[in-house]
C-alpha positions, 0 to 999 in steps of 0.5 A: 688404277696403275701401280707406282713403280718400285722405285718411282718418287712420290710428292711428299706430305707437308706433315712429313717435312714436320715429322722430320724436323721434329725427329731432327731436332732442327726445326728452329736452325736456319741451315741455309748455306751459300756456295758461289752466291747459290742457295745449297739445299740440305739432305732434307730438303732436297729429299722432299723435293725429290719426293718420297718413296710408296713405303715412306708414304705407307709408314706416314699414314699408318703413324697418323691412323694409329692417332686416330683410330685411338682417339674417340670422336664427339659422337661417341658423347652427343649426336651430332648427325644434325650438325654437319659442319660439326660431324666433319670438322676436327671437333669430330676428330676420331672413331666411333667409342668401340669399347661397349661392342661384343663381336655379336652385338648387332651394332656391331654391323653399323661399325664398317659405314661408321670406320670408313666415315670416320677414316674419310672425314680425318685423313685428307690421303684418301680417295672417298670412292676408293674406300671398302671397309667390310667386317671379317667374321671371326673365327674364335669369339673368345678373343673378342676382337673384330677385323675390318678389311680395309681397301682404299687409294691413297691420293698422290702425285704422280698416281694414287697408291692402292691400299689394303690393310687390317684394322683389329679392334680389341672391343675390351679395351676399345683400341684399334691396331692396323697391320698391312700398311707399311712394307716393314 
């Protein structure tokens, strides 16, 4: 899969038109304005149509994985493997419940199947065939953390953008962090 261009503009995701007007604050104003009977667009406006960059778009997927890496599915509290429409509808919003793992625990090794799954069925941005998620041995088990390499493409137009990034989960706590998203 070829690599955008540093500097090309990607389409932009509808939620990131919503995300803006939420920080702007100006959602509810019409800012339509007219100039010799033609429609001038604003800043905003203009930006989406002219689209986004490979960072905007890696910011704005890793603000909706933290949204749902931190939040349990319905499967953590009843089996809905029989239920398919359930187990990939929004119902099943979420991750499997990691805070009952130990990094020796033997399900532990059904988590990768579980995460990609779970990252499948949630985020629309991703290439299902593109999708490797594979558990990283720890080095100190005194931490009690588990790392997941994650490679997959995000779908976008003109091309999709390859990904790779880390996903900690603190099996404490049962939170997971990404890192290696987004170009800081």
């Amino acid at each position: 899969m070829a690599k955008p261009a540093k500097n090309q503009q990607l389409q932009v995701p509808v939620m990131y038109a919503f995300r803006e007007a939420h920080r702007a604050r100006d959602a509810k104003i019409d800012s339509t304005s007219y100039q010799d009977g033609q429609r001038v667009l604003t800043e905003r406006t203009a930006h989406r149509r002219r689209g986004a960059n490979e960072a905007e778009l890696k910011r704005n997927l890793e603000i909706d994985l933290v949204q749902l890496a931190n939040t349990i599915n319905l499967d953590a509290c009843m089996d809905v493997d029989d239920l398919d429409y359930v187990r990939k509808s929004i119902l099943n919003y979420g991750v499997v419940d990691l805070s009952n793992l130990t990094s020796e625990d033997i399900k532990v090794q059904k988590v990768p199947k579980q995460l990609a799954r779970a990252l499948i069925n949630n985020e629309p941005r991703f290439v299902p065939e593109s999708m490797d998620v594979k558990l990283v041995e720890a080095e100190n088990q005194e931490q009690q953390k588990l790392m997941f390499e994650i490679h997959a493409e995000m779908a976008c137009k003109p091309v999709d953008i390859p990904l790779e990034f880390v996903a900690e989960i603190d099996v404490g706590s049962g939170k997971m962090q990404f890192t290696n998203i987004s170009d800081k």
